[in-house]
N, C-alpha and C positions, 0 to 999 in steps of 0.2 A: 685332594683327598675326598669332597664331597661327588665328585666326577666318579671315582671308583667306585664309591660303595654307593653310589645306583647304578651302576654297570653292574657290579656283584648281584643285586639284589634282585635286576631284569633276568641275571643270568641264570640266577635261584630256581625259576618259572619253570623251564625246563626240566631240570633235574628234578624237580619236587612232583611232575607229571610223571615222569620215569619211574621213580620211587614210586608211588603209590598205582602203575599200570602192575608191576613185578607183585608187590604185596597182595595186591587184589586177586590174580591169578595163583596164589601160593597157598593163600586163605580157603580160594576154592576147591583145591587140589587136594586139601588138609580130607581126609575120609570122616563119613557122616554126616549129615544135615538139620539145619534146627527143628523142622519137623519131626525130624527120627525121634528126638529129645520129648517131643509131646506126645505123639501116638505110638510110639511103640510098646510103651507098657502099658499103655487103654486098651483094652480090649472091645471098647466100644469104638473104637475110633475105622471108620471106614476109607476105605479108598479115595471117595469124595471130598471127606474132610480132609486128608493128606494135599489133596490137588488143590485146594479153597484157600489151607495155610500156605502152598509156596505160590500161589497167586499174589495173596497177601502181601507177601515177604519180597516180591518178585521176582523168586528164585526159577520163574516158570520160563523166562524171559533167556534170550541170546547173552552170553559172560559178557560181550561188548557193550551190550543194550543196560545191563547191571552197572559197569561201569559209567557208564553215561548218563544214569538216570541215579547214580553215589554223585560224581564229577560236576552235575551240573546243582546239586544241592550247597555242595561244597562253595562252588563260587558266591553263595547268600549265604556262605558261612554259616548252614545249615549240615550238620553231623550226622540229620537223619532221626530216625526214633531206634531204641534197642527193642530185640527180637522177644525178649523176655516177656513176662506177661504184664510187669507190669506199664511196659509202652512209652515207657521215659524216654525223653529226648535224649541223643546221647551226650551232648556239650553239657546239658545238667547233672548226668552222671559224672565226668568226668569234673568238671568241676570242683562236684563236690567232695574230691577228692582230691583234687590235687593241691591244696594248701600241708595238708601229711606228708606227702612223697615229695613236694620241695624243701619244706622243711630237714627234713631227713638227708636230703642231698647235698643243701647249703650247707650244712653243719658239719655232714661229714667230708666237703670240698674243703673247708674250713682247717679243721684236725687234719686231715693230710699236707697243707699247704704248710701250715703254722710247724709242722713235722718233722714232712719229708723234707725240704728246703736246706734247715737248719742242720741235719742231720746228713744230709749229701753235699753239705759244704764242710762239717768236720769233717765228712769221711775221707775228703780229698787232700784238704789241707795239712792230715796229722796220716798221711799214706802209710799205709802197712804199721801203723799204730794200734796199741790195744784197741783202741776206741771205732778204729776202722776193721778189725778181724771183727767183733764181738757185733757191732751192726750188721755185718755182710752174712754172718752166718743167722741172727734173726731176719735177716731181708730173703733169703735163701727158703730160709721153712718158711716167713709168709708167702714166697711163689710155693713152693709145696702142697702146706696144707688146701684143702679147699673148706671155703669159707661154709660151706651147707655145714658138714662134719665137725666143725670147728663152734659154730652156731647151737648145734646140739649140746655138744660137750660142756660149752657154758652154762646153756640152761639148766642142765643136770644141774652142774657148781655153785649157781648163784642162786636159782630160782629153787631148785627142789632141796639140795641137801644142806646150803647156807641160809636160805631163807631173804636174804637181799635183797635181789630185784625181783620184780616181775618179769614173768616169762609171756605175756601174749597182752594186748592189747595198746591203746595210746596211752590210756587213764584208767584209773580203778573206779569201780560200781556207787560207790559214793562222793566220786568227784566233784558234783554239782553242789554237797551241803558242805565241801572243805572250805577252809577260809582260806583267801589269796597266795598266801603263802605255802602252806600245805599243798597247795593244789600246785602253786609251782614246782613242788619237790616232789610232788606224784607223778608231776607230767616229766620232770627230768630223769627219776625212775625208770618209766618204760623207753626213755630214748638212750639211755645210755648203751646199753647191749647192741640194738642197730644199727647207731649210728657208728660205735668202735667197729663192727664185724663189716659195716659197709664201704668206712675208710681201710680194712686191713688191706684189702690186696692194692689198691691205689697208692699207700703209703710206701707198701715195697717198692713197686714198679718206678714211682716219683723218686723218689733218695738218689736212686739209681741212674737214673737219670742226670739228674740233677751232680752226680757225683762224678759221673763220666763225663758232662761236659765241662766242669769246674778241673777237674785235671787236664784235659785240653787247653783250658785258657791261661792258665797258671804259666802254661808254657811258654806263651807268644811271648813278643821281642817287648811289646808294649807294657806287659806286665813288668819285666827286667828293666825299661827304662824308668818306670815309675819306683820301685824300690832303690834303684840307683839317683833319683832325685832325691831320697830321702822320706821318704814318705812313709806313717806307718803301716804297719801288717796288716791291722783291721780298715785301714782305708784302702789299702790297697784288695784286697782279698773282697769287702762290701762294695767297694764306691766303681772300681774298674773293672775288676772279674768277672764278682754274681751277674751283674747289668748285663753282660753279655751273655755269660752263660744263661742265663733265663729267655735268651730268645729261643728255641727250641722249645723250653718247657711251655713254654705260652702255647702253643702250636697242639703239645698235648694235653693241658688242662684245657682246650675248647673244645677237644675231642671225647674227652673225658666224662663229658655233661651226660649227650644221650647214655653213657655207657654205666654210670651211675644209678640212671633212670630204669636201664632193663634188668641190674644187677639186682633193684628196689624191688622185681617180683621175687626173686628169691627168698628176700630177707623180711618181705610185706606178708608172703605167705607163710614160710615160719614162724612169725610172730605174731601171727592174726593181727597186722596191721591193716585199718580200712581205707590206704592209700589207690594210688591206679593200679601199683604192681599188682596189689591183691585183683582190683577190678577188670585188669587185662588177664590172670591167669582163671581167673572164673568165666569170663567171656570168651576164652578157648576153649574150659570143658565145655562150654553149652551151645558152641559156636555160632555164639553172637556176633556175625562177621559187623554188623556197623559199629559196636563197641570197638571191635580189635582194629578193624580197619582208622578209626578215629584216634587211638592211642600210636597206635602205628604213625598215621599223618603229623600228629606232636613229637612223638620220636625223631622222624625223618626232617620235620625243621627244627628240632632243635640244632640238628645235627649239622646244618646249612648253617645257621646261626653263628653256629659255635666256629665255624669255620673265618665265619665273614670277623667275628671279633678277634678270632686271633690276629687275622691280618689285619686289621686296626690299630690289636696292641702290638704288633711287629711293629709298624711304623710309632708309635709313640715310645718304643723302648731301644728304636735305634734311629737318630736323626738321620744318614742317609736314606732309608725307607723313605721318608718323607721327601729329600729332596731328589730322589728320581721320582 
């Protein structure tokens, strides 16, 4: 097992070159430049200084030469500085955001597991049961609606016309003088809305899953002999079933991670959250390519990651894996 996953991980090098050769040329290709962003509403701003700034920036340089001189930073696990003015390194930036946007992920991987699971294992089990119509049709409108529209509509409900939650930030203005506890019910406040709208569409798609493969395995011979041994429903349906059915889902909760991650701008920028989401859709308008480019790179190993652990937990949730 340890043989593999450093084969996996040599094999990562590649692919994560590839990734980020496509994204770097994508970013470029995107129309406007970060100088446009400073001198085009100066009117003092002269031809010279336009040439000074992509000097600078080394936008002046060959796309290859850009990349090679991002590329070769990267290997000292140096991110580069943002274009912005204020010249921040970008692993600082990113950084300092990204404790919000894992939060927000874990929580809502969490609520979909604890969920979807449970609920694509009744749906299988009690087939064409009330219980299975009345899931499949809110599983239905959560593929429907989209979650932007739907994110709206709450806010109206909770935030403006109930009064409830908070609609925009992590914490409220006087968070720092609440006492521990207040302060925990403040902070649980602005995550509730996010974190529900970020698990909606994962929750549908998981059930579903999880439901369709659970009626597949209900079927095998091995299922019939274990009932035939005597054995009860609940062991038989948890102990032999799920275990199998859940190898597939493993495969897409590790897919699932970056996909969470890029969902996070959405729900980070509706909610004036000060996560990455927020910090990668502001580093598109201003096109701060070493910002985007660096969330990007996070993105694309998560993605690698998320891969290499599924086949991990492949092999620890089926002992044959293991022994080929």
């Amino acid at each position: 097992m340890l043989a593999y996953i450093v084969k996996r991980l040599f094999f990562m090098i590649p692919i994560l070159i590839g990734i980020t050769i496509i994204c770097f040329i994508v970013i470029r290709l995107a129309p406007g430049s970060p100088t446009d962003l400073e001198t085009q509403m100066n009117p003092r701003a002269s031809a010279e200084l336009k040439e000074r700034l992509r000097s600078l920036y080394d936008l002046d340089k060959p796309l290859y030469q850009q990349y090679l001189i991002w590329a070769g930073k990267l290997i000292t696990f140096d991110l580069g500085k943002s274009f912005s003015s204020d010249r921040r390194p970008v692993a600082d930036k990113i950084l300092e955001r990204m404790p919000i946007t894992i939060t927000l992920n874990v929580l809502s991987m969490i609520l979909i597991i604890v969920i979807a699971i449970p609920i694509g294992v009744m749906s299988a089990v009690h087939q064409d049961s009330i219980f299975d119509k009345v899931t499949s049709v809110i599983v239905f409108i959560g593929f429907a609606v989209p979650t932007f529209w739907l994110a709206l509509l709450l806010m109206i409900l909770f935030g403006v016309h109930l009064g409830w939650l908070p609609i925009s930030g992590i914490r409220s203005l006087n968070y720092e003088y609440m006492t521990p506890w207040a302060a925990f019910i403040d902070l649980l406040k602005h995550l509730i809305l996010p974190v529900l709208l970020s698990a909606f569409g994962g929750l549908a798609g998981l059930s579903r899953y999880v439901r369709a493969n659970m009626l597949e395995v209900v079927r095998q011979d091995y299922i019939t002999t274990a009932r035939a041994k005597g054995l009860s429903e609940r062991l038989v349906i948890y102990r032999h079933a799920l275990r199998n059915a859940l190898l597939p889902i493993i495969t897409i909760l590790g897919l699932s991670v970056p996909g969470l991650i890029g969902g996070s701008v959405i729900f980070e920028t509706i909610f004036a959250i000060p996560g990455m989401g927020q910090l990668f859709y502001m580093s598109v308008m201003a096109r701060d390519y070493p910002v985007v480019m660096g969330i990007l790179f996070l993105g694309a190993l998560l993605t690698l990651i998320g891969n290499l652990l599924a086949d991990v937990s492949y092999a620890l949730a089926d002992p044959r894996i293991r022994i080929a």
